[in-house]
N, C-alpha and C positions, 0 to 999 in steps of 0.2 A: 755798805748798806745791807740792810738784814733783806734773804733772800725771801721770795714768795713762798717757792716750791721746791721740796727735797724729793730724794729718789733714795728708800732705802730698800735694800738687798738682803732677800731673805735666802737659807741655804736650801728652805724644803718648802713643796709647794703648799703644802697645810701649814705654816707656820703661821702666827700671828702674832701682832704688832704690840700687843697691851697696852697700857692707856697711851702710846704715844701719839696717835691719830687725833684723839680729843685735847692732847696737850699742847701738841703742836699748832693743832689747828686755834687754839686758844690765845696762841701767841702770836698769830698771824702765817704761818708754815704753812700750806698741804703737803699733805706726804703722800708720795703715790708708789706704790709695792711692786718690787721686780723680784722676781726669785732669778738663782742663778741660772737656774736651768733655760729661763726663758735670753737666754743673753743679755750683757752687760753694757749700759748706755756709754754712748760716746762720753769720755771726761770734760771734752769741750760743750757739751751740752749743760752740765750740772751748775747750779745752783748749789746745794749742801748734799752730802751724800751720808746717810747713816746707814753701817754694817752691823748686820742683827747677829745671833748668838746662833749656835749648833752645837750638836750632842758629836757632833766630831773633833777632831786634835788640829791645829793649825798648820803644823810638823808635817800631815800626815800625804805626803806625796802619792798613796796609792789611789787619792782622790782624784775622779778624772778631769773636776772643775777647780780644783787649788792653783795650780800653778798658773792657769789664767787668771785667775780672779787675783791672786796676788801681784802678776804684772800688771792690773788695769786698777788696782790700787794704789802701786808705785805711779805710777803716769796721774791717776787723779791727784797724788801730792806733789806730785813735779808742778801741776797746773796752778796748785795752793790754793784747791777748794777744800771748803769747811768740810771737817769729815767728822765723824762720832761714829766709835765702836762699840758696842757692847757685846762683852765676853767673849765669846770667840770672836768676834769682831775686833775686840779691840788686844786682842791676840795677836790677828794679821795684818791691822795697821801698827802694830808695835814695829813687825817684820817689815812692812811695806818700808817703814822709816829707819830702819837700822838694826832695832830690837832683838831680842833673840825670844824662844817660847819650848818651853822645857816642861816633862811630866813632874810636877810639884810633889813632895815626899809625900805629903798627906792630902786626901781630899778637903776640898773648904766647904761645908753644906752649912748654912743656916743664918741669922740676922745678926748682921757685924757690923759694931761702930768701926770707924775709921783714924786714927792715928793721920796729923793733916800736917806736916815738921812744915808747909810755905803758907799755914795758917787759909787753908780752901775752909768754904765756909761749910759744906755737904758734909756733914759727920755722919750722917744716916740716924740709926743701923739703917742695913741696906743685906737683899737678901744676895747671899754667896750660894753659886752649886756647880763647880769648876772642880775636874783635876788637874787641869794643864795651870802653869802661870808666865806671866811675860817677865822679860827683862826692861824697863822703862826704855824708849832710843835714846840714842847719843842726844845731847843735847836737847833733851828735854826735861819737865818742872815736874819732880812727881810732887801729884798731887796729894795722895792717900794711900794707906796701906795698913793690911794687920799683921799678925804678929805670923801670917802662915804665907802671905805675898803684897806686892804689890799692887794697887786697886784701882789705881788713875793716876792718869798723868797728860801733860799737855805740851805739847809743841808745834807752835806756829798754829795755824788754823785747825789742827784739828786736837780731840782731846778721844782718850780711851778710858774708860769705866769695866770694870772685871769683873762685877757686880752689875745685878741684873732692877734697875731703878722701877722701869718697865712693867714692873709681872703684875697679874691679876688672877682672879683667877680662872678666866677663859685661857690662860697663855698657859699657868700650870695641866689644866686640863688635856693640853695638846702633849705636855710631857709625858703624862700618866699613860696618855692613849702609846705613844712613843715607846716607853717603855713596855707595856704588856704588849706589842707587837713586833717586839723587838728580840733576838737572842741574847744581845749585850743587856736590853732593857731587864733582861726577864732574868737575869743574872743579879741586875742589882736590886732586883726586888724581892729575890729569895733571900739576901741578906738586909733587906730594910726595915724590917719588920713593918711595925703602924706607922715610919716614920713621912711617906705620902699623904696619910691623912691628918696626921698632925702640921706636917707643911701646909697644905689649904686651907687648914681651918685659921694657921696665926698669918697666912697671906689674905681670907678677908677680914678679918678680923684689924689686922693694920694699913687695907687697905684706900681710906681716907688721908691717913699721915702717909704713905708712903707716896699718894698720887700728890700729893703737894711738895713733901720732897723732892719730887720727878721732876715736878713744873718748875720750882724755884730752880734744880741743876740746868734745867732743858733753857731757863731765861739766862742764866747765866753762859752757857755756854754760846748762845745766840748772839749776846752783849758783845763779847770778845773772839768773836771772827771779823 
């Protein structure tokens, strides 16, 4: 039975949800927002659990909230609630489930169809802005991939997305701020030239197609938990 209410987990207290709130709730979902910092609900309380994305590495043990948040992701799959990743999200449920998540040769920035080899219906484009990439876990169905990683995949109840379905452009905006306040950020913006502002303008710009895209993966993924 499709649940009421999800609880998804954001890594920073500013982050935001983009259209997922309206999508879900669309679908019959509420979604209600934990960041990590504020602690990580019991697994046996959940209903669906969606893991949102961060500007950090999955890998990156010097995090002082990774390696809990990674054992309270294996115990949510131990429990086999519906889980959804997105990008670093679905990073760490790759890990939670067996997966591995390695710094990828080349960064993936920009709107990429999907290559689907089990015929998934989501081809996108769908926007990419990841260095890291996952290894799909043992035993599970990938679903999607380009030619620089894999994109999605799914096992058992939960499914991961490496690609960001989500964005708008209130959620870009948090990146921007992220980046200029950032040393890392401020790093990647001496070398990105206009390319910030040409990201926002083709993220509203495709923003109608892309929030229907969203809805149709978000119905499908709903379907089959």
């Amino acid at each position: 039975m499709r649940p009421e209410r999800a609880v998804a987990i954001t890594h920073s207290d500013t982050d935001v949800l983009g259209s997922l709130p309206d999508l879900f709730s669309d679908l019959g979902v509420q979604l209600e927002v934990i960041p990590v910092s504020a602690g990580l609900p019991d697994p046996d309380s959940l209903g669906l659990a969606v893991v949102m994305g961060s500007p950090e590495s999955a890998y990156d043990h010097r995090l002082p909230w990774l390696a809990n948040e990674l054992t309270w992701l294996q115990s949510v799959q131990a429990r086999g609630v519906p889980t959804l990743g997105i990008c670093f999200g679905s990073q760490l449920l790759a890990r939670a489930l067996g997966g591995q998540v390695y710094r990828n040769a080349v960064p993936e920035i920009g709107w990429t169809p999907l290559e689907t080899p089990d015929g998934w219906a989501h081809k996108g484009p769908w926007l990419n802005f990841h260095f890291d990439a996952f290894t799909p876990p043992p035993g599970s169905t990938l679903l999607g991939l380009t030619d620089l990683a894999p994109q999605a995949y799914r096992k058992g109840r939960a499914m991961g997305v490496q690609f960001h379905p989500e964005i708008d452009t209130e959620m870009f905006d948090t990146w921007t701020a992220y980046w200029h306040g950032t040393e890392e950020g401020k790093r990647f913006l001496a070398s990105a030239g206009d390319l910030p502002e040409r990201m926002r303008a083709e993220i509203q710009a495709r923003e109608p197609e892309n929030q229907a895209n969203c809805k149709a993966l978000l119905r499908d993924f709903l379907n089959n938990i």
